[in-house]
N, C-alpha and C positions, 0 to 999 in steps of 0.2 A: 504493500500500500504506500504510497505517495506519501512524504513529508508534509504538515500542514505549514503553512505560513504563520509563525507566531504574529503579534501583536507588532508594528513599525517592519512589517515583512517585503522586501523588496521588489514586487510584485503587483499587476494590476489585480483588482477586482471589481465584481459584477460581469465576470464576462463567461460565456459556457466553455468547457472543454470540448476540444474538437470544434469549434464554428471558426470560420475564415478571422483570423486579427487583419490581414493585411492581404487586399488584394492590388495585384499589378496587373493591368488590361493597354496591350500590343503598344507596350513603350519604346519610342525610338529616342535616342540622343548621338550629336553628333560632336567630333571637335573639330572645330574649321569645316573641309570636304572631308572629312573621312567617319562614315557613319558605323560609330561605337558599337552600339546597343540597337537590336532588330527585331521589333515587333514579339518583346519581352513580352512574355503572359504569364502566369502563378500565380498560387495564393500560398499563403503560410498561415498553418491554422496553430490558434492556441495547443497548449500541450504537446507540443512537437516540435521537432527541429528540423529545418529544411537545409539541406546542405548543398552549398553551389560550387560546383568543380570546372575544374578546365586549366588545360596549361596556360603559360605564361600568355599573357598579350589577348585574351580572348574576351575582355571585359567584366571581369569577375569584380573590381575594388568600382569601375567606372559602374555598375550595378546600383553597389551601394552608396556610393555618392549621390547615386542620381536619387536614390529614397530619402535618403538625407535632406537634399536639395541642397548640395553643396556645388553641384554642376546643375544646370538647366536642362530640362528635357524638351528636345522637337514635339514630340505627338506621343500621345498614347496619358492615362492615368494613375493614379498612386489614391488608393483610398485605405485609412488606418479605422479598422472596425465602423465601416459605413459611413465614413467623412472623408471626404475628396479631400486631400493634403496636396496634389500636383505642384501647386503656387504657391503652399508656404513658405517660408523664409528656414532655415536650420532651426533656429531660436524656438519659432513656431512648431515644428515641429518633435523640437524635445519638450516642450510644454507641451503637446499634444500626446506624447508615450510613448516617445522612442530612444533607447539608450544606443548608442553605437561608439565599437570600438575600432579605432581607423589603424590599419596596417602601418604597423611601425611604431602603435601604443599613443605618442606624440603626447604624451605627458609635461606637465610643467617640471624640467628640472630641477629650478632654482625656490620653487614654493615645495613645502615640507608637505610630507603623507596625508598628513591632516590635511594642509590646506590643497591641497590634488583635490582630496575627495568633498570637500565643501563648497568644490568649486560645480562638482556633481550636482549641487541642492542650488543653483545659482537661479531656478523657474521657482523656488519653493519660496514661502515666506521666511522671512528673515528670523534667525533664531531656531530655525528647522533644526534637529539635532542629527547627526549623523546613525543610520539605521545600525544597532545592535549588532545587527544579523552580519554584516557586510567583515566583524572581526570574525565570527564565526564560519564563515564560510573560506575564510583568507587570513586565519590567526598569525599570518607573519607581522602584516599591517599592524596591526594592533602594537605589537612591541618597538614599532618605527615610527609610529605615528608625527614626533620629532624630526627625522632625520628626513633629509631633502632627497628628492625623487630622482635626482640625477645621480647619488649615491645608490641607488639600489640597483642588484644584479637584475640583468634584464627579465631573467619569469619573474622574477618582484614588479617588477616595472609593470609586466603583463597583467600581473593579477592585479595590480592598484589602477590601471587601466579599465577593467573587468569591474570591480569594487565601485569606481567614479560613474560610470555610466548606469550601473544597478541603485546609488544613490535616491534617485528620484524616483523611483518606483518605475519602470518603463510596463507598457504594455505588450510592446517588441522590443526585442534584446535584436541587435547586429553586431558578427564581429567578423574583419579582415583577419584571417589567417594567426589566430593569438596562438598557435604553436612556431609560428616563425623562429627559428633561432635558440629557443630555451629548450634546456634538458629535458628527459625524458622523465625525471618526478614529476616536474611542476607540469608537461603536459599531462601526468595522470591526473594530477590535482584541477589541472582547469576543465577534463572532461567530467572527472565527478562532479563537477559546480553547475557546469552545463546540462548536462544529465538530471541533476536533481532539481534544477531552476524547471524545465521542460515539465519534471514527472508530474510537479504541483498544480500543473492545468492551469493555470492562472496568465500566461504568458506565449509567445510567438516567440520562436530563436532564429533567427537566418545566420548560418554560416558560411561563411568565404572559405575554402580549405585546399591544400593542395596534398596534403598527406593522407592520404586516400584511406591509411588504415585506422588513423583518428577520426576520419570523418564517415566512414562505413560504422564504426561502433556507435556513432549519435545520430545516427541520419536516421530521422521517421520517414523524410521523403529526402528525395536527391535532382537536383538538376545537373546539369551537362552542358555546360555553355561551350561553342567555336566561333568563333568570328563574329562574334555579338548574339547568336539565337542559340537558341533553346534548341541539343539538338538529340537531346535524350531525357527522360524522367521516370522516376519510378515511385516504390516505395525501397526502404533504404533495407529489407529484408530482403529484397530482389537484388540487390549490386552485383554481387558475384554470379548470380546467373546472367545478369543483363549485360555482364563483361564489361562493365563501366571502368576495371581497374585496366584492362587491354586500351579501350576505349582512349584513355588518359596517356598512355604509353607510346599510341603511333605518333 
């Protein structure tokens, strides 16, 4: 049985397990001439993790940016639990429920642990306290809470990345590739956080992943992005028959 959400739980609520948090309908975005992203479609439903694969160069971070609204999209829409977000601003849309963690972590160095993750709460009113739960799920944090972000080994870095964006409660969780680079503990530790954040129904996960065997053990569902489109999907208990790890390798 699925962990409940204590009291100050990092986590949307009111919303059903299983019903779409986020759907994407035949999004295109380009940079300059050269057209990114093609006639994206999906949904990522609460309680699951959708995981987006693809080699290098095939639009997988230009994805999430574009959910973000960190880049501008040509055509197509972005709606977060039945609200058209297409035209919000970023701002807007992490007030509206969305945490994301961007490729590369891009944490404040020079602001301490503490101030990383209150930087999280910056939509919340003032005086928000930082959620309980977030030493709990990431107890290294908690004993650095002092020590400045650019001091910390990069899967610390990872996790306090992870930690700052679960701050505000998000309704969708996004993350760029947070196995990038850190050892093979702290990737156990950041699938178990993932894993457990999904199990609670309370939430959407999109993951960006290129390590196919981290993202095979969390994928409820899987896309397959090449040259901007969608060119495989499944449920993530199908990969290995759907040959998605071949798929990745030509």
């Amino acid at each position: 049985m699925a962990a409940q959400p204590p009291d100050n739980a990092v986590s949307a609520v009111g919303v059903a397990a299983g019903a779409p948090m986020l759907k994407v309908d035949v999004l295109n975005q380009y940079y300059g001439g050269s057209h990114i992203l093609r006639d994206v479609t999906f949904e990522a439903r609460i309680g699951e993790v959708t995981v987006v694969l693809g080699r290098n160069g095939v639009g997988k971070t230009s994805l999430l940016k574009s959910l973000m609204g960190v880049v501008a999209v040509r055509s197509g829409s972005i709606s977060l639990q039945g609200r058209d977000i297409t035209r919000l601003q970023p701002y807007e849309r992490v007030r509206a429920g969305i945490g994301y963690v961007p490729q590369g972590r891009e944490i404040f160095g020079r602001l301490t642990v503490e101030e990383n993750l209150r930087m999280g709460l910056a939509t919340r009113p003032g005086g928000t306290s930082i959620p309980a739960e977030l030493f709990e799920l990431f107890p290294v944090l908690k004993q650095m809470l002092g020590r400045r972000g650019g001091d910390l080994s990069g899967g610390q870095q990872h996790q306090l990345a992870i930690a700052r964006a679960l701050a505000a409660g998000p309704k969708l969780l996004m993350l760029d590739e947070p196995t990038e680079g850190i050892q093979p503990s702290i990737i156990k530790d950041i699938g178990r956080v993932i894993r457990m954040l999904a199990d609670r129904g309370t939430m959407a996960i999109v993951l960006v992943e290129q390590y196919y065997d981290f993202a095979a053990g969390l994928a409820d569902q899987y896309l397959v992005l090449e040259r901007g489109q969608i060119v495989a999907r499944g449920r993530g208990t199908d990969m290995q028959a759907d040959g998605v790890r071949q798929r990745l390798s030509i």
